[in-house]
C-alpha positions in Angstrom: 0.0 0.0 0.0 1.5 3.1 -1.1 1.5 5.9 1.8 3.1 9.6 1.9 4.9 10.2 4.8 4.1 13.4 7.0 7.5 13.3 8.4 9.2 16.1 10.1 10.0 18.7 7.2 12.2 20.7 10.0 14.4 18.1 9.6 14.9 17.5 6.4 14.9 21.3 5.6 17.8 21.3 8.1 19.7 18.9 5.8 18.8 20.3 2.7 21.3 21.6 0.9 21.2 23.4 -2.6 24.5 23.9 -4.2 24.6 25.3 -7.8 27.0 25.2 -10.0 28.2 28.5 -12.6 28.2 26.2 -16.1 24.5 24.2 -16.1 23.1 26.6 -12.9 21.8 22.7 -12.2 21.2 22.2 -8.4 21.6 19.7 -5.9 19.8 18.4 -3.2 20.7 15.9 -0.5 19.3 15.2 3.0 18.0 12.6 5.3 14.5 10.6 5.7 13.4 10.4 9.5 10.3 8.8 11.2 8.5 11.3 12.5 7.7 9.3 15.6 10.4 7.0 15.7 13.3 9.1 14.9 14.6 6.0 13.0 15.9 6.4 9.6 13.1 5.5 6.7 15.6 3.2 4.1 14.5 2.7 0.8 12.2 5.0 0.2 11.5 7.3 -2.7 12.3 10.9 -2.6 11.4 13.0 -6.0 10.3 16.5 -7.4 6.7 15.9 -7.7 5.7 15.9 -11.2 9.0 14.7 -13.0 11.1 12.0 -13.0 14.1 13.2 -11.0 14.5 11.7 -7.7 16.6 8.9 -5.6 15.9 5.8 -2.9 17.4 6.4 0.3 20.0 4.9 1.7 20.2 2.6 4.9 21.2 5.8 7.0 18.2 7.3 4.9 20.4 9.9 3.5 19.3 10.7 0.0 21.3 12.5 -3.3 18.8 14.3 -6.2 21.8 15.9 -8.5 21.4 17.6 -12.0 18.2 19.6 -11.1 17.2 22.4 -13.5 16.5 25.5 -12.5 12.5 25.9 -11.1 10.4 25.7 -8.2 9.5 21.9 -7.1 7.6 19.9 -4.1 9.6 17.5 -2.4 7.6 14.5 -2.2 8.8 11.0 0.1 6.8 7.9 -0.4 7.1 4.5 0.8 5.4 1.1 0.7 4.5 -0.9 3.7 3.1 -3.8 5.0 0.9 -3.4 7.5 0.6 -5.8 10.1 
C-alpha cells in the first residue's frame, strides 16, 4: 500500500542543501529521511520533485542525493510502501 509520509520537514529542511554550480546553474539536493515518531531512519524509500522524473531511494542511514536539477520551483515528495501488520 502506497502511503506519503508526514515526516518532520524541519528536519529535512535542516539537511537540505542546494548547491549550484556557474556552467548548467543545475542544483543539488541531499538530505535525510526520519520517522516522525520514531526518529529511525526511513531506508528505501522514494524521494522525488513531484511531477518529474528526477528523484533517488534512500539509503540505509536514509540519506538521500537528487543531482542535475534544472532550475525551477518543485515539491519534495517521500513515499514508501509498507506492510501493514
Amino acid at each position: 500500500m502506497k502511503r506519503y509520509f508526514c515526516l518532520t520537514l524541519a528536519l529535512c529542511l535542516f539537511f537540505l542543501l542546494f548547491s549550484f554550480h556557474s556552467g548548467g546553474q543545475n542544483a543539488t539536493i541531499k538530505g535525510f529521511v526520519y520517522e516522525n515518531k520514531t526518529g529511525e531512519p526511513v531506508i528505501f524509500t522514494n524521494v522525488y520533485l513531484f511531477k518529474t522524473n528526477i528523484g533517488a531511494t534512500t539509503d540505509i542511514n536514509g540519506f538521500f542525493l537528487i543531482t542535475k536539477i534544472p532550475p525551477g520551483t518543485y515539491d519534495l515528495m517521500v513515499t514508501y510502501l509498507a506492510m501493514i501488520p
